[in-house]
TORPAPA-806321 format. One line per field, with one value per residue (C-alpha): x, y, z negated; chain; residue number from 0. Coordinates in Angstrom, 2 decimals, decimal comma, always signed. Layout:
N
east [X / ...]
north [Y / ...]
up [Z / ...]
kette [A / ...]
nr [NUM / ...]
END
This chain:
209
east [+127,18 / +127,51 / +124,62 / +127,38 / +126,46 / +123,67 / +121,15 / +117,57 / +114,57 / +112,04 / +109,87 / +111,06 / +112,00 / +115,61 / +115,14 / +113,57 / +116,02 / +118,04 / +121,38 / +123,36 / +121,73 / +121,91 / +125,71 / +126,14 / +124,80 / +126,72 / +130,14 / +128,25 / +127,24 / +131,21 / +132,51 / +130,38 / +130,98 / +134,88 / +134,94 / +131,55 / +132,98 / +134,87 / +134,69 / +132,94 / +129,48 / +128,89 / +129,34 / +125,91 / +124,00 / +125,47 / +124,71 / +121,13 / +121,00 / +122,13 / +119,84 / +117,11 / +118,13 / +118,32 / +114,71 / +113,44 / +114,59 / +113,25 / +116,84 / +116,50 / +118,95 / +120,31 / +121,17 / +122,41 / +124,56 / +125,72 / +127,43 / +129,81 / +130,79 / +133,33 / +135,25 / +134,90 / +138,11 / +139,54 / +138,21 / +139,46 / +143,17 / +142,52 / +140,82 / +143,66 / +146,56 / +144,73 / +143,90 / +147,52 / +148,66 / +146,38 / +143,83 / +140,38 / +138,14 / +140,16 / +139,78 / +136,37 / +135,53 / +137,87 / +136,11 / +132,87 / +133,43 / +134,77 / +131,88 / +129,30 / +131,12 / +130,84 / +127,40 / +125,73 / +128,25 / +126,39 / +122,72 / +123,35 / +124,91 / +121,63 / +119,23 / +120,98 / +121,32 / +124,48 / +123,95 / +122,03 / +125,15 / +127,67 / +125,29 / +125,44 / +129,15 / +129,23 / +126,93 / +128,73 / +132,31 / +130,62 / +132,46 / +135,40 / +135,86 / +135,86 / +138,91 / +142,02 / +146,03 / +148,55 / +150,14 / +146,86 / +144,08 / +141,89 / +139,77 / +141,74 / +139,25 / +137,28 / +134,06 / +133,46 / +136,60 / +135,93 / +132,81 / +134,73 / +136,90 / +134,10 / +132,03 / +134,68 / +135,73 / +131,76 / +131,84 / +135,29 / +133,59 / +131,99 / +134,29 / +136,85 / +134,45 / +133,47 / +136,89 / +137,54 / +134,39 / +134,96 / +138,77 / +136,77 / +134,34 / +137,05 / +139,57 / +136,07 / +135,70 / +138,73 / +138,57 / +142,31 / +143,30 / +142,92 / +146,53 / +146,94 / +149,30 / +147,00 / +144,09 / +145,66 / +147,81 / +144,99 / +142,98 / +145,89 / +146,25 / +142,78 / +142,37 / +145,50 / +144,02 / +140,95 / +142,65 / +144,63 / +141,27 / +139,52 / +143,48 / +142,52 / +139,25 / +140,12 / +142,31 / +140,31 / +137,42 / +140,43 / +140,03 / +144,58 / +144,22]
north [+105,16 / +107,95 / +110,49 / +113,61 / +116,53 / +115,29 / +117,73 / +116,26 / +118,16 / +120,04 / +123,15 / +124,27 / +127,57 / +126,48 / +124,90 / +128,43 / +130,72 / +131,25 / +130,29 / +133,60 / +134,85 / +131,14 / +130,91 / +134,73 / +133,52 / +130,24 / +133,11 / +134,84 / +132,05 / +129,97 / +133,19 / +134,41 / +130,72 / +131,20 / +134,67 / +133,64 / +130,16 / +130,97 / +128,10 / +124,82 / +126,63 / +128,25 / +125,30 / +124,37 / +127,42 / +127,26 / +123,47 / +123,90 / +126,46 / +123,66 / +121,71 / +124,06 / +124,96 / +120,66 / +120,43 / +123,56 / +122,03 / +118,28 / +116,70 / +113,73 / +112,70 / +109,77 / +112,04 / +114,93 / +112,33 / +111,03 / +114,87 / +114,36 / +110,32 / +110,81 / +113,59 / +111,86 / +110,35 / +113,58 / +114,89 / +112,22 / +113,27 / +117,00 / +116,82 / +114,45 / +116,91 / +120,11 / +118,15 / +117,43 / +120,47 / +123,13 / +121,67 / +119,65 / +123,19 / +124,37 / +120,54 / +120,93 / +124,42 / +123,78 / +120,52 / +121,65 / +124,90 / +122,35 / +120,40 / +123,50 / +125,00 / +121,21 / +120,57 / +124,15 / +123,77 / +120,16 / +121,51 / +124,09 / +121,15 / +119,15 / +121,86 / +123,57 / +122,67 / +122,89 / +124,69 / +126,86 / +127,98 / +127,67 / +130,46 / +132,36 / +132,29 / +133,16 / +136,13 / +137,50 / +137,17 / +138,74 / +142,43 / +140,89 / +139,45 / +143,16 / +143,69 / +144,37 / +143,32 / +144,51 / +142,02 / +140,51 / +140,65 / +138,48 / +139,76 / +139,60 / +136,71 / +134,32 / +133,48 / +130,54 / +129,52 / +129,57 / +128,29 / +124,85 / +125,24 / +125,10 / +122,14 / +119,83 / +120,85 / +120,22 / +116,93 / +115,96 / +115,88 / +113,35 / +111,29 / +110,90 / +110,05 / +107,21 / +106,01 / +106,18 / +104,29 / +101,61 / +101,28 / +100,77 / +98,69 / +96,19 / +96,47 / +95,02 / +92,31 / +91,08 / +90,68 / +92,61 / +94,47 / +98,74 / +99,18 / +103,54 / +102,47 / +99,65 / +102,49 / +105,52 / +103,74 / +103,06 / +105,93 / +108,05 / +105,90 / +105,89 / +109,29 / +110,04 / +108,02 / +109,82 / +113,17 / +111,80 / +110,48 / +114,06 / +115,80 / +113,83 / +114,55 / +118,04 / +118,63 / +116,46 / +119,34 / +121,99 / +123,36 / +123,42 / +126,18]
up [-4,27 / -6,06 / -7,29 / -8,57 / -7,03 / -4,59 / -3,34 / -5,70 / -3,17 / -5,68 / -6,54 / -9,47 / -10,54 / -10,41 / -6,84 / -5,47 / -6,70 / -3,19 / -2,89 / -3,15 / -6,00 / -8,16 / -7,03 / -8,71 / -11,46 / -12,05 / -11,97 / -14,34 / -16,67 / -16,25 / -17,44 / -19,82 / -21,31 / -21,00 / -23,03 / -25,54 / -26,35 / -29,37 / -31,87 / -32,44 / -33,16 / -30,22 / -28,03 / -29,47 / -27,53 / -24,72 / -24,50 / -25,60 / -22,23 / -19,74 / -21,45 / -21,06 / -17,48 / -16,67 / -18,23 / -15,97 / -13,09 / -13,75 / -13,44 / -15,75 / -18,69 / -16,46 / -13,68 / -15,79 / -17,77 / -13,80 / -13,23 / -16,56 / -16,57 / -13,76 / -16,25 / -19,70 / -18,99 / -18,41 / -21,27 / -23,65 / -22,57 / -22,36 / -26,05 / -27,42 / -26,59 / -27,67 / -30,93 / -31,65 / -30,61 / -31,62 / -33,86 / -33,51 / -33,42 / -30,13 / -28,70 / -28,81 / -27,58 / -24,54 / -23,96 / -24,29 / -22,04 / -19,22 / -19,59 / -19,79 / -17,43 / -15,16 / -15,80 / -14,58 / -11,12 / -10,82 / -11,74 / -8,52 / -6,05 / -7,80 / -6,66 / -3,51 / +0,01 / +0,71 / +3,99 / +1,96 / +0,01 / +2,88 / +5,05 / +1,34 / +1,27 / +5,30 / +4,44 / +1,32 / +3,08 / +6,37 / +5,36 / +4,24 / +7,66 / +9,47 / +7,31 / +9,45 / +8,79 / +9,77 / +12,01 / +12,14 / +15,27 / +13,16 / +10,15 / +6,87 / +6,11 / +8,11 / +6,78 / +8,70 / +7,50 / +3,81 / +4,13 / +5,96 / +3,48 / +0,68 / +2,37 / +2,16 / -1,45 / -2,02 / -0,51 / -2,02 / -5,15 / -4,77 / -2,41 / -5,50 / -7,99 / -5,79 / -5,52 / -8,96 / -9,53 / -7,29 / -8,88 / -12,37 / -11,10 / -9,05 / -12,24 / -14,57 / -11,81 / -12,27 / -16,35 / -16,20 / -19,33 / -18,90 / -17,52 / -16,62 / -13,70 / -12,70 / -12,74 / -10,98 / -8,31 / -6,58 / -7,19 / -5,83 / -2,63 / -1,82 / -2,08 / -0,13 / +2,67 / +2,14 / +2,68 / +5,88 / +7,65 / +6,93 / +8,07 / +11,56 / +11,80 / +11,19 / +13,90 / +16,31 / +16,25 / +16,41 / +12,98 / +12,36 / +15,68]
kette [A / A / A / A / A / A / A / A / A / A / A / A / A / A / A / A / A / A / A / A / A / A / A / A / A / A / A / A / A / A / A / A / A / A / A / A / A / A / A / A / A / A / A / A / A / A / A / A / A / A / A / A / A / A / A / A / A / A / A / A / A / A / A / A / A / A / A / A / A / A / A / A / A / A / A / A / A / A / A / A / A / A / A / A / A / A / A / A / A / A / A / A / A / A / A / A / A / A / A / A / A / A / A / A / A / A / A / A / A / A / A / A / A / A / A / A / A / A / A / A / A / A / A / A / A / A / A / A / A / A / A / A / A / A / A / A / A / A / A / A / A / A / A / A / A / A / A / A / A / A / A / A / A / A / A / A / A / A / A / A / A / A / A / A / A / A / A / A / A / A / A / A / A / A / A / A / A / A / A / A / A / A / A / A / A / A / A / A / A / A / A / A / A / A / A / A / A / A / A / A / A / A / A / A / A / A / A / A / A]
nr [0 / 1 / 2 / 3 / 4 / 5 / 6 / 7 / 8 / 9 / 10 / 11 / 12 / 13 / 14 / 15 / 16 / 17 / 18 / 19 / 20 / 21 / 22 / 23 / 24 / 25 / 26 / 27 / 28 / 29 / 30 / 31 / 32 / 33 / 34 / 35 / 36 / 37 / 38 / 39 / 40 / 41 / 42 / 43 / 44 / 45 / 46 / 47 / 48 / 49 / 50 / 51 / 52 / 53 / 54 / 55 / 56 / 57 / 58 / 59 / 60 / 61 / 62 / 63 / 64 / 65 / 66 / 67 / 68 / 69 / 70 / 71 / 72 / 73 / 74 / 75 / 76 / 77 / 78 / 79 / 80 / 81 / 82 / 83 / 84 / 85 / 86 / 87 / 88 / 89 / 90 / 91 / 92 / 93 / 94 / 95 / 96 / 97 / 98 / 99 / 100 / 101 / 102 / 103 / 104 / 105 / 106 / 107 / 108 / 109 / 110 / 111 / 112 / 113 / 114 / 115 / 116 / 117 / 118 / 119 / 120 / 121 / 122 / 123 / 124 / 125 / 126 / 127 / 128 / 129 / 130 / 131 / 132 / 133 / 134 / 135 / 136 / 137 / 138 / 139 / 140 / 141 / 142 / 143 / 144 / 145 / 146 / 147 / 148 / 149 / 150 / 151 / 152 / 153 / 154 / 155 / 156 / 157 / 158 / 159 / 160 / 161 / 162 / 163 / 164 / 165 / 166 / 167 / 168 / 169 / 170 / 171 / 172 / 173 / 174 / 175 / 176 / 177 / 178 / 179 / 180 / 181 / 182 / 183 / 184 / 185 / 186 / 187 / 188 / 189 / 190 / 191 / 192 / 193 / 194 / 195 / 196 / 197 / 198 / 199 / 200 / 201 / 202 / 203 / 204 / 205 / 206 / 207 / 208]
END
């Protein structure tokens, strides 16, 4: 089973902060890390404040190492092609940015309920949804909606890092040599059928209407 993104119960600082104001500041700190992140050098701060923010909240190494394994993958392709086509210094801010960016969206799953954050998200929205269309006799937006809508993109998380971990872990059983086809095939299917079983349940509980 997988640990990425599960809710860790604690008192922390980190763990108090409530939901709507932590999830402000995640924006705040992704984009500040987009537009700061400028070359090789300032990775290095902005990685010594996830560290800093991990340690506050008590999440050990092992579990803050947990939130990044399912991307290094990723990473290795993403950093090979801006390497060869842009240069080693832009590899590695847009690497480290994605994995900055990564590991402060895990520390908030880590230490937020997720109800917590979808009744956030309902809150925040809550104007949006008094918002009228032309054409439309709903509200322009539906909080409850996007809050659905941001539950299952929470929980999808870790759903396909479980697949791809179980791929791995079958593909080692079996002593074969790392094949790319032999690895995403069935990544791809299982995650298709993952999609179709939560399509169905979906539109069991009237949520296509």
């Amino acid at each position: 089973m997988t640990t990425l993104g599960i809710y860790r119960p604690g008192t922390t600082i980190v763990h108090r902060v409530p939901a709507g104001p932590k999830v402000a500041l995640l924006v705040v700190l992704v984009v500040a890390v987009t537009a700061a992140v400028r070359s090789p050098w300032h990775v290095i701060p902005a990685a010594a404040v996830v560290v800093g923010l991990y340690a506050l909240a008590r999440i050990g190494p092992r579990a803050a190492l947990d939130q990044l394994r399912p991307l290094l993958w990723m990473m290795v392709i993403i950093g090979a092609f801006q390497w060869i086509f842009t240069g080693w210094q832009r590899a590695v801010v847009v690497c480290g940015s994605l994995l900055v960016a990564v590991a402060l969206a895990a520390l908030v799953s880590l230490t937020t309920r997720v109800s917590d954050m979808l009744d956030a998200l309902t809150r925040g929205l809550a104007p949006l949804g008094r918002l009228r269309l032309p054409g439309r006799t709903r509200g322009a937006i539906d909080p409850e909606r996007v809050a659905l809508v941001l539950a299952m993109t929470i929980r999808a998380v870790p759903l396909l890092a479980g697949i791809v971990r179980q791929v791995s872990d079958a593909h080692k059983a079996r002593g074969a040599r790392f094949s790319l086809r032999a690895f995403a095939v069935p990544v791809v299917v299982g995650t298709l059928m993952t999609a179709d079983a939560m399509g169905e349940a979906l539109a069991a509980r009237g949520a296509d209407d």
